[in-house]
C-alpha positions as CSV (number, residue, x, y, z in Angstrom):
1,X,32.5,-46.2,21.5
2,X,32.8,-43.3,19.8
3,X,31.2,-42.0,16.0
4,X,33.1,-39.4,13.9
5,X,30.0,-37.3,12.1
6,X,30.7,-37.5,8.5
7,X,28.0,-35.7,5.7
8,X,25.7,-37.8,4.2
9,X,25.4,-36.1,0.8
10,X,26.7,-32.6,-0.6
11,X,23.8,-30.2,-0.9
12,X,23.3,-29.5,-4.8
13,X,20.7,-27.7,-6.8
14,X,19.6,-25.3,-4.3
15,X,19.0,-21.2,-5.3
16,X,21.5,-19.2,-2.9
17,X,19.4,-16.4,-1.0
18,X,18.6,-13.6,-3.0
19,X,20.5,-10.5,-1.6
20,X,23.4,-8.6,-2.5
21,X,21.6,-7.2,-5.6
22,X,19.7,-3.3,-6.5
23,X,15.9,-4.3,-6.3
24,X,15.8,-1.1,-8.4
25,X,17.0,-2.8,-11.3
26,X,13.5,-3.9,-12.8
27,X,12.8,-2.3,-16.2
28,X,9.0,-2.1,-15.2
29,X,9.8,0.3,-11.8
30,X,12.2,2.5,-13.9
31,X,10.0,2.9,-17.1
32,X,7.3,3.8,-15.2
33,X,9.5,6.5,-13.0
34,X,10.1,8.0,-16.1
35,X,6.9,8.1,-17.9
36,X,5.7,9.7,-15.0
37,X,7.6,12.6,-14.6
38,X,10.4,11.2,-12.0
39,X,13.3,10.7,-13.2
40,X,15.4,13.5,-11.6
41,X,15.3,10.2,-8.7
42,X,16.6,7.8,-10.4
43,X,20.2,7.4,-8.6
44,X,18.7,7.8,-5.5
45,X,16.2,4.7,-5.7
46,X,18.8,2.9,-7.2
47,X,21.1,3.9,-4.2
48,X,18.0,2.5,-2.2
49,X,17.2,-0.2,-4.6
50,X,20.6,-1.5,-3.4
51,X,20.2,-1.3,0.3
52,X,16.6,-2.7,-0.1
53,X,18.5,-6.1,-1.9
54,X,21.3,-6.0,0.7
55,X,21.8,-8.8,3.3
56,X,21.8,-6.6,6.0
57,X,18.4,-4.9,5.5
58,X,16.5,-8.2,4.9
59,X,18.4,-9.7,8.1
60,X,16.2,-6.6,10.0
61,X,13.0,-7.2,7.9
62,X,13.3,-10.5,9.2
63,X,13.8,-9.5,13.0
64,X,11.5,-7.0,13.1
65,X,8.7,-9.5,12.4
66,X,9.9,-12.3,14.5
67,X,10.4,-9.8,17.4
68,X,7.0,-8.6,17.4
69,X,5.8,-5.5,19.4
70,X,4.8,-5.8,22.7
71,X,2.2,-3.7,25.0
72,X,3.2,-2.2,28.1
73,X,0.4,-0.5,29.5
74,X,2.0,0.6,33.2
75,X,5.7,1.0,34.3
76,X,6.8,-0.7,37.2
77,X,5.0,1.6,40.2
78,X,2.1,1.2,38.7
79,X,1.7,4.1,36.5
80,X,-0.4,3.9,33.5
81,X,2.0,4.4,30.5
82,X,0.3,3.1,27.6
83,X,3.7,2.6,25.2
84,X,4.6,-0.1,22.5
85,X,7.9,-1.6,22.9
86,X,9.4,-2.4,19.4
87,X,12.5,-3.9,18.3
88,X,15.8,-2.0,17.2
89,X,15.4,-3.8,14.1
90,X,12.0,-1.9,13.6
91,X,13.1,1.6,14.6
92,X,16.4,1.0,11.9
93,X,13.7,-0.1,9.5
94,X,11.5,3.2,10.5
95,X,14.6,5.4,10.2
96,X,15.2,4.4,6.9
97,X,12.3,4.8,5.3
98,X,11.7,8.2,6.9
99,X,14.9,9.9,5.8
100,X,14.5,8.6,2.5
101,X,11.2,10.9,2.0
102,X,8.7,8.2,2.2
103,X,6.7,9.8,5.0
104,X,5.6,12.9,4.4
105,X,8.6,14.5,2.3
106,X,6.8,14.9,-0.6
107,X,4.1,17.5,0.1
108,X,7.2,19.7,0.7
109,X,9.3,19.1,-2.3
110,X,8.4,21.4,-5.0
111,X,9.8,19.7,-8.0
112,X,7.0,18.0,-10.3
113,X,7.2,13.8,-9.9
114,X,8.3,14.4,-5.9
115,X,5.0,11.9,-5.5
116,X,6.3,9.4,-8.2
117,X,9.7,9.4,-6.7
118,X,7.9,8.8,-3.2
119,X,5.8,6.2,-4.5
120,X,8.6,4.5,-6.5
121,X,10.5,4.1,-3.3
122,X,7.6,3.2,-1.3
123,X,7.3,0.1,-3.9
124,X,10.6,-1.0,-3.2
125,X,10.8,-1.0,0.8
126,X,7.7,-2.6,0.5
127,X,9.6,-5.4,-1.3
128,X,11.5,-5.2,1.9
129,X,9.7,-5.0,4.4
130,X,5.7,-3.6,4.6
131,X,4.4,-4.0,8.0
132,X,6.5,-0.4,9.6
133,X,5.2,1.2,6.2
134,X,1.8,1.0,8.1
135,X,2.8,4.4,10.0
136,X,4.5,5.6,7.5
137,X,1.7,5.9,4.6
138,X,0.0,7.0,7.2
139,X,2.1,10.1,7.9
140,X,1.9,10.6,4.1
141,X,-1.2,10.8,4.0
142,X,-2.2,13.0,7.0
143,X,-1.0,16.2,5.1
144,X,-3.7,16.9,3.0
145,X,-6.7,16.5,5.5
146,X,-4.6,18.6,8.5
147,X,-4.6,21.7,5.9
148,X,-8.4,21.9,6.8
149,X,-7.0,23.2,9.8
150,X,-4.5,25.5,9.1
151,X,-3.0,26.8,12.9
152,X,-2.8,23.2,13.5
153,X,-1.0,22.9,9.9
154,X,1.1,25.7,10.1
155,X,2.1,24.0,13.8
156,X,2.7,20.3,12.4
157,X,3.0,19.8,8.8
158,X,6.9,21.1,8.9
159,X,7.5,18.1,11.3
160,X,5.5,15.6,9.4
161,X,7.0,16.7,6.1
162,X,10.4,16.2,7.4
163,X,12.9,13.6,7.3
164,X,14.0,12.9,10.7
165,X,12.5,10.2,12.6
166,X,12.4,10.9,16.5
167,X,10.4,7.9,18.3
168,X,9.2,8.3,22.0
169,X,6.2,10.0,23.4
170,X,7.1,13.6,23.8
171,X,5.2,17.0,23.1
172,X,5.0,17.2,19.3
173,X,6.0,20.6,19.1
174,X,9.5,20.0,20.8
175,X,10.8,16.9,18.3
176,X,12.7,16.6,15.7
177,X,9.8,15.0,13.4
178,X,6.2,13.7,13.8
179,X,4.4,10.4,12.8
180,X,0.4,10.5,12.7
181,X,-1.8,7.7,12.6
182,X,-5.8,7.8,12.4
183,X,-8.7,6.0,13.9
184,X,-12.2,5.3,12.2
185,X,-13.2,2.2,13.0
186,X,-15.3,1.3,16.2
187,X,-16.7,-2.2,17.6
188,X,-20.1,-1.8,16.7
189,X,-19.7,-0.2,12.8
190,X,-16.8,-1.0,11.3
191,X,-16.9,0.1,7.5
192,X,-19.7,2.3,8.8
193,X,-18.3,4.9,10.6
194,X,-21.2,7.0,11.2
195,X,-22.3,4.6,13.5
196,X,-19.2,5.7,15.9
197,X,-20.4,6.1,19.2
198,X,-17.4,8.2,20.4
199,X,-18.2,11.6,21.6
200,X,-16.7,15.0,21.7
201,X,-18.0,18.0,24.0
202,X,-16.4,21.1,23.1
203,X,-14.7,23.5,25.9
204,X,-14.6,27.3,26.4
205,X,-10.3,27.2,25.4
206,X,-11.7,25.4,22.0
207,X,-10.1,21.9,22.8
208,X,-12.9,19.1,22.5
209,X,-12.9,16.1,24.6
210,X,-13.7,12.9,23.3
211,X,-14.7,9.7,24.9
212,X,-15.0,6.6,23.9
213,X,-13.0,3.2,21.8
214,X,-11.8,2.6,18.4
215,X,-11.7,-0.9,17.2
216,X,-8.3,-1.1,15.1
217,X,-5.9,1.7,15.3
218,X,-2.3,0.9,14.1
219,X,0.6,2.5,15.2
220,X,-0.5,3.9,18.4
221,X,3.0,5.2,19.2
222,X,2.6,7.8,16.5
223,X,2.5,11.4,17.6
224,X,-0.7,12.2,16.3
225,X,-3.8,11.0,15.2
226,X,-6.7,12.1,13.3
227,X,-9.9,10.5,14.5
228,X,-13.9,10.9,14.2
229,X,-16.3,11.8,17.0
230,X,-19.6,12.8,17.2
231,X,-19.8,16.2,17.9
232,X,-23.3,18.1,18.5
233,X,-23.4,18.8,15.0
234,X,-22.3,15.2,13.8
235,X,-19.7,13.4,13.0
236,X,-16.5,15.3,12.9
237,X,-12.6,15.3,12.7
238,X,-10.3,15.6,15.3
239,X,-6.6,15.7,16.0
240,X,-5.5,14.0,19.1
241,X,-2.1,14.3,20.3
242,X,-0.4,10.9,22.6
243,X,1.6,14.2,24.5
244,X,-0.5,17.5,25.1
245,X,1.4,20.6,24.4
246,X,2.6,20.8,28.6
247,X,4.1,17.5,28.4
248,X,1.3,15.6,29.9
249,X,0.4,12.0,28.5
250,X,-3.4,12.6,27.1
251,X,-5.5,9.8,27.9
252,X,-4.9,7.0,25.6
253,X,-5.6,4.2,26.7
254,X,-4.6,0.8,24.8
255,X,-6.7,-1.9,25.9
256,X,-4.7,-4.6,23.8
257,X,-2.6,-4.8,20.6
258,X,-4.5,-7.2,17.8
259,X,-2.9,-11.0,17.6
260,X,-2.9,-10.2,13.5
261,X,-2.4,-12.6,10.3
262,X,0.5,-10.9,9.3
263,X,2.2,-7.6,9.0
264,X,3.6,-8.4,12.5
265,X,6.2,-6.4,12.5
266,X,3.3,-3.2,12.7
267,X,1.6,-2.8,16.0
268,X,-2.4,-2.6,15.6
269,X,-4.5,-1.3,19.0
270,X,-7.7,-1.0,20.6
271,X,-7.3,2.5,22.3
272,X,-10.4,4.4,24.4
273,X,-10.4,7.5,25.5
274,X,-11.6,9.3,28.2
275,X,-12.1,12.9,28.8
276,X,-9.3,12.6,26.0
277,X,-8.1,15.9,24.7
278,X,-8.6,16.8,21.2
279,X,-8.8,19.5,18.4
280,X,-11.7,19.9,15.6
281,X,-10.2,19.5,12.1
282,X,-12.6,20.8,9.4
283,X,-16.2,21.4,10.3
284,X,-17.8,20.8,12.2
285,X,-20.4,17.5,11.3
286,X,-17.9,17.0,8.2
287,X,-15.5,14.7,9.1
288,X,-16.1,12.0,6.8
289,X,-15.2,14.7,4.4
290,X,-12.7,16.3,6.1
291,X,-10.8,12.3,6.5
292,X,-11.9,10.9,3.5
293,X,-8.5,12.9,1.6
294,X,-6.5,10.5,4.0
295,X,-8.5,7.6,3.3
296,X,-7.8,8.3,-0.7
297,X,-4.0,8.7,0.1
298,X,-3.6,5.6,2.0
299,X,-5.8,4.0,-0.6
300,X,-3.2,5.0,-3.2
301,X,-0.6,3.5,-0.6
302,X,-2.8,0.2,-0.9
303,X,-2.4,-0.4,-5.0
304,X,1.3,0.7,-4.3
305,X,2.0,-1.9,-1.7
306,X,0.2,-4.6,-3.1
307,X,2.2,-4.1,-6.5
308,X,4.9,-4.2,-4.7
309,X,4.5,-7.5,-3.1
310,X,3.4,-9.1,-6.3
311,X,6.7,-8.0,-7.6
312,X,8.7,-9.4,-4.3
313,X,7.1,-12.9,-4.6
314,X,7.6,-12.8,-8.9
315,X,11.4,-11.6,-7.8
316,X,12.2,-14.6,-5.2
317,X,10.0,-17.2,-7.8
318,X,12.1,-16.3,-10.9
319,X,15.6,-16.1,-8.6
320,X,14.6,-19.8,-7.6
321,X,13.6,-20.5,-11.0
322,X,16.9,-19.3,-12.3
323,X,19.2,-21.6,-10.6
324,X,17.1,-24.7,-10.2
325,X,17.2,-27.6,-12.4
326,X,14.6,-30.4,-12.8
327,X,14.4,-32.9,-15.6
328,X,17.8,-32.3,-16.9
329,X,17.0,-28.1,-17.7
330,X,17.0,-24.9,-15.5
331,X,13.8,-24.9,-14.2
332,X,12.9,-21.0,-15.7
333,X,13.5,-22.7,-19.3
334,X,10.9,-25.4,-18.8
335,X,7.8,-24.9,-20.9
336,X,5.4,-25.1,-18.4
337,X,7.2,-23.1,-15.5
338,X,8.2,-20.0,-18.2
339,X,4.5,-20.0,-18.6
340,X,3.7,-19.2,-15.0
341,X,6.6,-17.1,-14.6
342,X,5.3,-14.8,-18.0
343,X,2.3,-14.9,-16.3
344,X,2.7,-13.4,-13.1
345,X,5.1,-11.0,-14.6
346,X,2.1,-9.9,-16.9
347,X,-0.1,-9.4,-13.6
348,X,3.3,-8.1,-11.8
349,X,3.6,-5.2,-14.7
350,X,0.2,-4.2,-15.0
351,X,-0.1,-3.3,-11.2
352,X,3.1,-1.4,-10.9
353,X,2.1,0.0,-14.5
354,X,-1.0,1.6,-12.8
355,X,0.3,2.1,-9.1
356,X,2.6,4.6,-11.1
357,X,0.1,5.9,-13.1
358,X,-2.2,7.3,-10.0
359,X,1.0,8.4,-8.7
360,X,1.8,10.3,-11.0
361,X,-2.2,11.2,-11.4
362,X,-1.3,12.4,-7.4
363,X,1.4,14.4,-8.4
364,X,-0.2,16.8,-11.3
365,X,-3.6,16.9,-8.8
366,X,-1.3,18.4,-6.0
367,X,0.1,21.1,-8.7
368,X,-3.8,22.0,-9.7
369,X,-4.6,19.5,-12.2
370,X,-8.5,19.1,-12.2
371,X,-8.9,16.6,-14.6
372,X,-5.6,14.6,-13.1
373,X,-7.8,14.8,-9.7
374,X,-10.8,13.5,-11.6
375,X,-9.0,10.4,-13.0
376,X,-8.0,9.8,-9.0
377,X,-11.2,9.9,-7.8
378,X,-12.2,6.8,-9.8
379,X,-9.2,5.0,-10.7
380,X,-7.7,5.0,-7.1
381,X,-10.7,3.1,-6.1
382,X,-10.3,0.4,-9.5
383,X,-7.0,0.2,-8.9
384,X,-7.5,-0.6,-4.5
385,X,-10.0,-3.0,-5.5
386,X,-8.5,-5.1,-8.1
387,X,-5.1,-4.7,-7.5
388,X,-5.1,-6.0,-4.2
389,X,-7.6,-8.6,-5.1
390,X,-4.8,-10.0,-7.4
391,X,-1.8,-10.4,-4.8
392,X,-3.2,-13.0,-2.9
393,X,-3.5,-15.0,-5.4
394,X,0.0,-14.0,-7.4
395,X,1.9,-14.2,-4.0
396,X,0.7,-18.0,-3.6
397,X,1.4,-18.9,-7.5
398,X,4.5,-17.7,-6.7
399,X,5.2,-19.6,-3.1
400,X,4.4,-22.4,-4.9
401,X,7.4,-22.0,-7.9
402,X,9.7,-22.9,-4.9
403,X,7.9,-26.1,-3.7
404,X,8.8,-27.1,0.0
405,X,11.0,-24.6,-0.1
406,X,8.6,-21.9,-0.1
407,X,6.6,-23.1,2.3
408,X,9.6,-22.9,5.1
409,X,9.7,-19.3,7.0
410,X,13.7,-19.1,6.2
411,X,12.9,-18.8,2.4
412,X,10.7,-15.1,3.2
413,X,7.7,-16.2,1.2
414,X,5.0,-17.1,3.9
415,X,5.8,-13.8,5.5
416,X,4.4,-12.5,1.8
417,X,1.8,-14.5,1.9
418,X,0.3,-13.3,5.3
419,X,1.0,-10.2,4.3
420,X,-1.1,-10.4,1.1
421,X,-4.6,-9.9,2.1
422,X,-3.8,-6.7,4.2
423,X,-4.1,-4.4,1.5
424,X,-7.6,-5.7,0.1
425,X,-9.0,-4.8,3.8
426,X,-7.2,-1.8,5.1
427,X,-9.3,1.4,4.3
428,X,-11.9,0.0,2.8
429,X,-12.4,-3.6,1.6
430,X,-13.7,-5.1,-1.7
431,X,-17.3,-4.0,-1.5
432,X,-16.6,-0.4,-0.5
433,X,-14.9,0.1,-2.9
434,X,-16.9,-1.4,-5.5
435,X,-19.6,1.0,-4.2
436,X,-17.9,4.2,-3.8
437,X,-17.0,3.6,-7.5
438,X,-21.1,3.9,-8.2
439,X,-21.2,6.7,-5.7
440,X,-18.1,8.5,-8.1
441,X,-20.0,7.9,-11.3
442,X,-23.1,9.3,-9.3
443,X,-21.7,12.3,-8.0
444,X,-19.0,13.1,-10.0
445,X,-19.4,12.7,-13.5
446,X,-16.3,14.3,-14.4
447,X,-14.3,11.2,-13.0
448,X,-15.9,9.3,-16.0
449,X,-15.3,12.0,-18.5
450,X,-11.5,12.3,-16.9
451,X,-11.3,8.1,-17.2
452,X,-12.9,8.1,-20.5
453,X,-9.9,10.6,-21.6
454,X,-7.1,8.4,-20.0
455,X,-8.8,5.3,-22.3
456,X,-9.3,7.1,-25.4
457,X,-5.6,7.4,-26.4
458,X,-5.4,3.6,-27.2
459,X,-8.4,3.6,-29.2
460,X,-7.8,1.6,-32.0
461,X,-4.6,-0.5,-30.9
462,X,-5.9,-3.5,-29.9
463,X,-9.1,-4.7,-31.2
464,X,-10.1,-7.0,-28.3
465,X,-9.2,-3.8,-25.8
466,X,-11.6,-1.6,-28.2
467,X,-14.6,-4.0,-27.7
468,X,-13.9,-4.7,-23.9
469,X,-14.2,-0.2,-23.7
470,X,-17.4,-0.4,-25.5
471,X,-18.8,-3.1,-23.5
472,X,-17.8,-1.7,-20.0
473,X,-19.5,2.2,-21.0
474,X,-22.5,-0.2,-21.2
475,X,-22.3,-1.4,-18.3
476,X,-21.2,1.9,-16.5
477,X,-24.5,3.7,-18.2
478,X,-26.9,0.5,-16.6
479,X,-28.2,1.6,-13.5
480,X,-30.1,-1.3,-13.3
481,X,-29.0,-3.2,-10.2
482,X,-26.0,-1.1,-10.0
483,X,-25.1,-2.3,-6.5
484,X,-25.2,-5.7,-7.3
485,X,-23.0,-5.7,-10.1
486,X,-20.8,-3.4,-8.7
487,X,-18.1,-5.9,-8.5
488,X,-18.2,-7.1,-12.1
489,X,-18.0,-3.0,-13.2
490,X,-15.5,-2.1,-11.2
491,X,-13.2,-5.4,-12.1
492,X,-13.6,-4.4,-16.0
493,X,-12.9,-0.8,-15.0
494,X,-9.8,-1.7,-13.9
495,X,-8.8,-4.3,-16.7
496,X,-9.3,-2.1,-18.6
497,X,-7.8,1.0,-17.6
498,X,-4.7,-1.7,-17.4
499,X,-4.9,-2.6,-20.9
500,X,-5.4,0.9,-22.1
501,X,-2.1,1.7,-20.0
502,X,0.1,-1.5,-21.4
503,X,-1.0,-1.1,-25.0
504,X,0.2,2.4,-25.0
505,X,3.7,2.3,-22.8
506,X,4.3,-1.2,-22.5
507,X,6.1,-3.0,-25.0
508,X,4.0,-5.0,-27.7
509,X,4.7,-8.1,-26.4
510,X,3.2,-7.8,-23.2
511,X,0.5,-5.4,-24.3
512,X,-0.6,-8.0,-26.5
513,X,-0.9,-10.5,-24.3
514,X,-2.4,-8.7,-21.7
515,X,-5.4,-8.0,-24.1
516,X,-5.3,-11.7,-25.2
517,X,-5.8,-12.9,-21.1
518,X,-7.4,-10.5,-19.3
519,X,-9.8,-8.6,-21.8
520,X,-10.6,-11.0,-24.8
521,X,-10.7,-14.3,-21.7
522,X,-7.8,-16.5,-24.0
523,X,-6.6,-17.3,-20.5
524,X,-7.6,-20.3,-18.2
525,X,-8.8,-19.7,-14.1
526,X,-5.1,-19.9,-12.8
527,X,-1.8,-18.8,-13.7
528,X,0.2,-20.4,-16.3
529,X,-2.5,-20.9,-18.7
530,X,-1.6,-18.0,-21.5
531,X,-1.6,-19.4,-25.1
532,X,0.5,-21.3,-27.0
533,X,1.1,-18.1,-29.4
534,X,2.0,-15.9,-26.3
535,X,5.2,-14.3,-26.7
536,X,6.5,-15.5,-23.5
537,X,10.4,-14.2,-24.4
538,X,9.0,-10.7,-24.7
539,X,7.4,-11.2,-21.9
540,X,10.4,-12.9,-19.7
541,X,12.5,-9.4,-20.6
542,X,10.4,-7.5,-18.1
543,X,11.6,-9.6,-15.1
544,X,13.4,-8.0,-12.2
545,X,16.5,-9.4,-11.0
């Protein structure tokens, strides 16, 4: 006997998949492109704001996490090779992002906002996709620390400022453009990287040769890499090269590539060297210093990406939201739901408000603004702690505005949610830099005077963000236990630094109830307890698509 399948039901009330749209359409992104000095770029993130929302682009973000990279450390005779194998979605992904400028483009564009523009279209592949971003930011932010070397500048930064992207291990010299990675970390130290046990000797043609392990290098098919060692006269920088300028592979050894929470799609390693062949960047027993202007531009990358997935889970929560109907009513127009959507779009603004902001902070420090680099000094390290404190907690409000739904891998937002916690580890987690805020304040007082100046402006349009300013100088100007409040300070730092930013670009509605929440405490533990007197319709006009 035979059954003739028939369907059961006819599926109803579900939200289609949200593609086919410009993820550049968000009046948050563009506002702040503008405000800071980018706007010359606006038809060419929109051009990428409508591949970023295309089908076809999320149908690779989707591969190149499911087909994860995979080691191969010898060929088939035996021969040590030490190469990543990654899918063709990953190296489309890669070639995208690099001929749009997101690499290292920018230090070579001349025309003021080339950072914001960078930036702006970091944010929105990052909606896309973050894990091959990972070698990208990197590449970005190699620039600055190479120039303490300039032969080795004048050799590379042409091919790391370019927009071609030429995978395969190769000397550097001969390709068509360059990728460069770094390694800090070691087994034993972690955070504290003057506890490295790596060594370099130095040899009579002036290469160095290190030896030793790093603990959690990422992208180890990058071209370069800048790494510390310690030399006889300390800790120092190096650039070490996967191909030596004769074509032969230096040592690189990768013992293993990290099984990692998320951001799958980027390949993470434990390499070692041995009688590995390097080249000193800076001086000697500097390196910290001579690496640190990487760390800082990576951090920057860290407050950009973590804005940007806040805004990719608010964007698939409100698209749900939008079609959805419970009770009778679209479930964006219930009470209760348009206050968890207001609020997340209020946590959503005010990190892409200030991942702009140092962005644009970047740009006018690049072009020889001292006080613009002051600001950077200690709002890039408010903005890397408490912005990526936030996403975690916004991605999973979010997952849960979909229900069931969200929790299935086909609807995107677990991948967002693994992805989530990256940002408040990589270079440099919570505590450091809670502390390296103190260490600012210490050693640099013009960073205060230069945040102080960026507050000031608002002085007197809010009252609630006028006495949360006078409260946190107080606290900035107590030493006492300084370490151990470091946390609360640098969390107020930031709010506040957000408030000064909303009240004075934002519109009143959201500026408003920004001080309301987050500065005057009218807000409950979780998201989607603002007040009843919120404007949440103000608020609901600064959702993206």
């Amino acid at each position: 006997m035979t059954t003739t399948g028939s369907a059961t039901h006819e599926v109803t009330n579900q939200a289609p998949p949200l593609a086919g749209h410009d993820a550049a359409d968000d009046p948050v992104l563009l506002d702040g492109v503008r405000r800071e000095g980018a706007a010359w770029h606006l038809d060419d993130l929109h051009r990428l704001g409508r591949l970023v929302g295309s089908e076809e682009a999320q149908h690779r973000a989707d591969q190149a996490n499911r087909f994860e990279p995979e080691l191969r450390t010898h060929d088939r005779y035996g021969h040590r090779i030490d190469e990543v194998e990654f899918h063709p979605a990953y190296h489309s992904l890669m070639d995208t992002s690099v001929s749009e400028g997101l690499a290292g483009a920018a230090w070579a564009d001349e025309r003021p906002g080339a950072h914001v523009a960078r930036a702006a279209g970091f944010m929105l592949t990052t909606m896309l996709e973050p894990g091959h971003l990972c070698p990208v930011s990197m590449t970005y932010a190699v620039v600055p620390a190479l120039r303490h070397a300039p032969d080795l500048a004048k050799t590379y930064e042409p091919l790391l400022t370019g927009r071609v992207y030429d995978p395969g291990l190769r000397p550097p010299a001969g390709k068509g453009g360059l990728l460069a990675g770094m390694g800090m970390t070691e087994k034993q130290g972690g955070t504290d990287v003057r506890a490295n046990t790596t060594t370099a000797t130095e040899q009579s043609d002036g290469t160095w040769r290190l030896r030793g392990h790093k603990w959690f290098t990422s992208a180890p098919m990058n071209d370069l890499f800048l790494v510390l060692a310690q030399a006889p006269g300390g800790l120092s920088c190096f650039l070490l090269p996967r191909v030596l300028p004769d074509g032969s592979r230096n040592t690189f050894r990768i013992q293993r590539l990290k099984d990692k929470l998320g951001n799958r799609s980027n390949a993470s390693s434990e390499p070692e060297f041995d009688d590995t062949v390097a080249w000193l960047v800076g001086d000697e027993g500097k390196g910290v210093r001579t690496i640190i202007e990487m760390v800082t531009m990576t951090r920057l990358d860290c407050v950009l990406g973590s804005a940007a997935g806040t805004r990719a889970a608010l964007a698939q929560a409100v698209h749900h939201a939008r079609y959805r109907s419970v009770f009778g009513a679209k479930l964006i127009d219930q009470p209760l739901m348009r206050n968890v959507l207001a609020d997340l779009a209020l946590e959503s603004e005010a990190a892409t408000t200030l991942g702009l902001r140092l962005a644009g902070a970047a740009d006018r420090a690049r072009r020889g603004d001292s006080n613009e680099r002051a600001f950077l000094r200690l709002a890039t390290a408010a903005g890397k702690y408490w912005v990526c404190k936030r996403q975690p907690a916004a991605v999973a409000e979010a997952l849960e505005c979909l229900g069931g739904n969200g929790y299935d891998e086909a609807s995107g937002m677990p991948r967002l949610y693994r992805e989530a916690p990256l940002n408040g580890i990589w270079e440099g987690s919570g505590n450091v830099n809670a502390l390296d805020l103190l260490r600012a304040l210490a050693r640099e007082p013009e960073s205060l005077e230069a945040f102080r100046a960026e507050i000031e402006p608002a002085a007197g349009a809010d009252r609630r963000l006028d006495a949360a300013w006078r409260a946190l100088q107080g606290e900035l100007a107590d030493t006492a236990d300084a370490p151990l409040r470091a946390r609360r300070v640098i969390e107020r730092a930031a709010l506040v630094l957000q408030g000064s930013l909303l009240v004075r670009h934002a519109p009143a509605a959201v500026g408003d109830a920004f001080c309301a929440s987050r500065l005057a405490g009218d807000q409950g533990m979780a998201f989607g307890t603002l007040a009843a007197g919120t404007d949440f319709g103000g608020l609901m006009e600064r959702l993206p698509v």
